[in-house]
NUZA-346317 format. One record per residue: x, y negated, z of N, C-alpha, C in turn; residue in one letter. Coordinates in steps of 0.2 Angstrom, whole numbers, padded with zeros to 4 digits, always signed. Each point is the difference from the previous one (the first is absolute). Example, Ala and Ser with C-alpha at 12.3 -4.5 7.8 and 13.67 -1.06 7.14 Angstrom:
<sites>
+0066+0028+0039-0004-0006+0000+0004-0006+0000a-0002-0005-0004+0004-0006+0001-0004-0005+0003s
</sites>
This chain:
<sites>
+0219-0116-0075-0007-0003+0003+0000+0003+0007x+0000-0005+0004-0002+0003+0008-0007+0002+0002x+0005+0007+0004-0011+0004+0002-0004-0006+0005x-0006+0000-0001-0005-0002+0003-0004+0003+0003x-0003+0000+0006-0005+0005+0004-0004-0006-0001x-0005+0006+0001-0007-0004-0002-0001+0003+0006x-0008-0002+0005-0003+0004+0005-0007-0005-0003x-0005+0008+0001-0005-0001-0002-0004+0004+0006x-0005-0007+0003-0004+0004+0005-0008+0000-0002x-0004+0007+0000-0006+0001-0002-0003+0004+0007x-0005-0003+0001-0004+0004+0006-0006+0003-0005x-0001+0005+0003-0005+0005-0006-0003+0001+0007x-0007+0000-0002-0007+0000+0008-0005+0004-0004x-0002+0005+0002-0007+0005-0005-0004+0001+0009x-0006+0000-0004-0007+0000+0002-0003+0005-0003x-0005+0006+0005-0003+0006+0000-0004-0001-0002x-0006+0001-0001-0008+0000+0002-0001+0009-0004x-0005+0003+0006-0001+0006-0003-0008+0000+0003x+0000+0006-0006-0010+0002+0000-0001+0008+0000x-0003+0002+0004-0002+0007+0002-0005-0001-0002x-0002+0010-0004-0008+0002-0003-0001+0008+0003x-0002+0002+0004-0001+0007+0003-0004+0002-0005x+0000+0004-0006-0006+0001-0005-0007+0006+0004x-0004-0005+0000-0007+0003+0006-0002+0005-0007x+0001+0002-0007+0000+0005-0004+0004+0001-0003x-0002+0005-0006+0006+0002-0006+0000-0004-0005x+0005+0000-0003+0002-0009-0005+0003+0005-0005x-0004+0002-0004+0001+0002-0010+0004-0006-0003x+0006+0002-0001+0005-0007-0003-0001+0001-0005x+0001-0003-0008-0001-0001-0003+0005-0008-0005x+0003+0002-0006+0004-0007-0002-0007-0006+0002x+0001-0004+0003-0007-0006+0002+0000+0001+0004x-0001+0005+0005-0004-0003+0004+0001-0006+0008x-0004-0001+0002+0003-0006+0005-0001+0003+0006x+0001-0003+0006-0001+0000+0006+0002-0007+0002x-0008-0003+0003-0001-0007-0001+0003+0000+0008x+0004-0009+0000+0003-0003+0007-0003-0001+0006x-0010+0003-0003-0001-0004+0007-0003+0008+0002x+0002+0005-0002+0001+0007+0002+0005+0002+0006x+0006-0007+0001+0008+0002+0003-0004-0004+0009x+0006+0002+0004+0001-0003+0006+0007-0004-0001x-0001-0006+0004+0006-0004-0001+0005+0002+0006x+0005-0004+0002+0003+0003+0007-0002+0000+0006x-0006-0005+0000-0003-0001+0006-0005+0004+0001x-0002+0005-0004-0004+0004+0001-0008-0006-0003x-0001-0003-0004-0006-0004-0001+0000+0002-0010x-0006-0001-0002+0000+0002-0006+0003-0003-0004x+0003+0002-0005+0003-0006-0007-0007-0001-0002x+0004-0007-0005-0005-0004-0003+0002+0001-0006x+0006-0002-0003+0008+0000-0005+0005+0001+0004x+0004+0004-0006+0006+0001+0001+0003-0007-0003x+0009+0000+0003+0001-0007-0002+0005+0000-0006x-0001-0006-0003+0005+0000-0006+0006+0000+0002x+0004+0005-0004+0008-0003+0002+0002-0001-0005x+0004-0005+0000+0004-0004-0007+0008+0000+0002x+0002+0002+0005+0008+0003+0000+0000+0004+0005x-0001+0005-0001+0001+0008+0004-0002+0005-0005x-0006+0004+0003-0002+0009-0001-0005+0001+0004x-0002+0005-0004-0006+0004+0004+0001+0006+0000x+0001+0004+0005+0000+0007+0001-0006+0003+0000x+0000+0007-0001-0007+0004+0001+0002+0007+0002x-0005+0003+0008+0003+0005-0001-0007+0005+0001x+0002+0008+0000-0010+0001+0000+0004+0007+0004x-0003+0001+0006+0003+0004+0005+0010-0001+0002x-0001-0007+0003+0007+0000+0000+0005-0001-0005x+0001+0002-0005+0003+0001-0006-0001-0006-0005x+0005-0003-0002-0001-0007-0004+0002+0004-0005x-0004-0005-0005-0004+0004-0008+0005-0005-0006x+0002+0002-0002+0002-0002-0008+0000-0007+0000x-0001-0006-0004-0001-0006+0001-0004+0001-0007x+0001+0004-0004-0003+0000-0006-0007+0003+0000x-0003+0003+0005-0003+0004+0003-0006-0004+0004x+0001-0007-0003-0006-0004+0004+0001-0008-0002x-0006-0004+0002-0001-0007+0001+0000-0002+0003x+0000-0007+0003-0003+0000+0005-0004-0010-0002x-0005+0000+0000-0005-0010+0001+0000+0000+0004x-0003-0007+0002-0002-0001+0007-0006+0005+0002x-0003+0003-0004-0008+0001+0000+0002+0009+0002x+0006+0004-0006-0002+0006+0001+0007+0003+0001x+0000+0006-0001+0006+0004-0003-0002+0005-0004x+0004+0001-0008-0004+0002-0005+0007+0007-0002x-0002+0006+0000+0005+0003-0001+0001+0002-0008x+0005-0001-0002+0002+0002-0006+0001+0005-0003x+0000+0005-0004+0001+0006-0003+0002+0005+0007x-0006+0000+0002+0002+0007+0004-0008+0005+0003x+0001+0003+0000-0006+0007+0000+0000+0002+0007x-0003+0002+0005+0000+0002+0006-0007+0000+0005x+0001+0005+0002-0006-0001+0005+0005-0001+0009x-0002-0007+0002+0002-0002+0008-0006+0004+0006x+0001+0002+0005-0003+0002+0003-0003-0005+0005x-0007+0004+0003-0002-0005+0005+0004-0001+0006x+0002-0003+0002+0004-0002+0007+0008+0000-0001x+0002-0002-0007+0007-0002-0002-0002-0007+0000x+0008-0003+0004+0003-0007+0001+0002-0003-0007x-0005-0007+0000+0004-0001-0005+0003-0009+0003x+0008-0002-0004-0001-0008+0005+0005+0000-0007x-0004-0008+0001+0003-0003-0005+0004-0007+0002x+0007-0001-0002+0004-0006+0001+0003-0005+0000x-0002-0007+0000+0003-0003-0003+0003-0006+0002x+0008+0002-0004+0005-0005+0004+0003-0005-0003x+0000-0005+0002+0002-0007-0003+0008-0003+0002x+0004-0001-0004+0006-0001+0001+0002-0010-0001x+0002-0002+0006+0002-0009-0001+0007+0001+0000x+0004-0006-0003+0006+0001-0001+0002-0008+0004x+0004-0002+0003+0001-0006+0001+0008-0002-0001x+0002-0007-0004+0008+0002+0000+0003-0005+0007x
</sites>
């Protein structure tokens, strides 16, 4: 059997959108509880309305810089809802939430 090459070209293109929340108090975490989207700033510095749906990517979540678990959260359009975790967040800790959509073209 004679070898055959294949070439196979894929352009892979991802899209950011990120959302900042400066906590103007102390945030008692709790499994539930939320932190609703229209709490974030989008990039432009103007307030969310929603965050946006991704159907091929990820969302990242980080709370002082530091990206958190993926088990360790939700995120809908409307909130972000943490899951199994206990915590007191301080007032004036960064929180930005991320989300990246991934297109693939062949």
């Amino acid at each position: 059997m004679a070898l055959s090459i294949i070439n196979i070209h894929v352009n892979v293109t991802g899209t950011s959108t990120r959302f900042f929340n400066v906590l103007a108090a102390d945030l008692a975490v709790t499994d539930g509880t939320t932190v609703n989207a229209t709490d974030f700033l989008n990039d432009s510095g103007n307030a969310a309305t929603t965050f946006p749906v991704v159907t091929n990517g990820y969302y990242n979540f980080y709370i002082n810089g530091v990206l958190q678990e993926g088990d360790s959260y939700t995120i809908s359009t409307t909130s972000l809802t943490f899951n199994g975790v206990t915590a007191n967040i301080k007032a004036g800790t960064p929180l930005v939430v991320e989300a990246v959509e991934v297109t693939t073209e062949t």
